[in-house]
N, C-alpha and C positions, 0 to 999 in steps of 0.2 A: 459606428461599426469599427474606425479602425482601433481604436479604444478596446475593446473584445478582441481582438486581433494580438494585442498585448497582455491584456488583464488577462486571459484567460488560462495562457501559456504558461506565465510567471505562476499564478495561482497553482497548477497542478508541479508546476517545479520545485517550490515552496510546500505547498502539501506531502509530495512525494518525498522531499528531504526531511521532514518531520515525521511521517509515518517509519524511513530508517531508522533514524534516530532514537525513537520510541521503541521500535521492536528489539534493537539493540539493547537499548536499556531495560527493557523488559524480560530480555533473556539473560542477561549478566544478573542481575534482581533474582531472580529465581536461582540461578548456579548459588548466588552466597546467600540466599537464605531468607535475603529481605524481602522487603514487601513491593510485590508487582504492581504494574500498570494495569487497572481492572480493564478485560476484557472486549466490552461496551467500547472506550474511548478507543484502541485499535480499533478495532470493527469499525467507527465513527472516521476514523482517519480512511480507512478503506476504503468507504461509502462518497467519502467527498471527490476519491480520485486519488489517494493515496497508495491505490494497490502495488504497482509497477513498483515503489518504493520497497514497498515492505516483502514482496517477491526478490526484489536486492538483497536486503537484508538477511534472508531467510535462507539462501544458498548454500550458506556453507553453513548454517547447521541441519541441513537436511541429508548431509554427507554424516554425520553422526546420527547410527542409525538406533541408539537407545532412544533419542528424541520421539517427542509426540510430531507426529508428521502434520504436518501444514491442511488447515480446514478447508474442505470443498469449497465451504462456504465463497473465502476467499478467492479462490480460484474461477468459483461461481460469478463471482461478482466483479473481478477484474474482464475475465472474457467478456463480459456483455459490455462493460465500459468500454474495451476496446472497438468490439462490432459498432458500439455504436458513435463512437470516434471518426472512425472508417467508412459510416456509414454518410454522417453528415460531410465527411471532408469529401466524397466520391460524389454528393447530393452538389455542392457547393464549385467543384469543379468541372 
């Protein structure tokens, strides 16, 4: 257990700093023209626990409002990781 107590921390802080990083570069890629980061692997960052990350990422181009605005989806799927983050840590203490 305390193994988990580690691992699992480090894991969404590592995911989460890669999901910035990615969205980053997936939005710089698009301004100059080249070729993006397909979709899928976002989304796949998200899914692991990446969302918080890329919710960073995504802040100040959401203040430019010619952008495509940020997918439910997303948003969908961060909320419930958290509910259920909150749910285990409240179950747990």
């Amino acid at each position: 257990m305390p193994s988990l107590l580690i691992g699992i921390p480090a894991f969404l802080l590592v995911i989460n700093i890669v999901s910035c990083v990615a969205f980053v570069i997936d939005r710089q890629a698009g301004a100059d023209g080249r070729a993006r980061i397909p979709q899928g692997l976002l989304m796949l960052c998200v899914v692991l626990g990446g969302g918080l990350g890329m919710l960073l990422a995504v802040a100040p181009v959401l203040r430019d409002e010619s952008r495509q605005p940020l997918s439910p989806t997303i948003l969908t799927i961060v909320g419930l990781q958290v509910g259920i983050g909150a749910g285990i840590i409240a179950f747990y203490l």
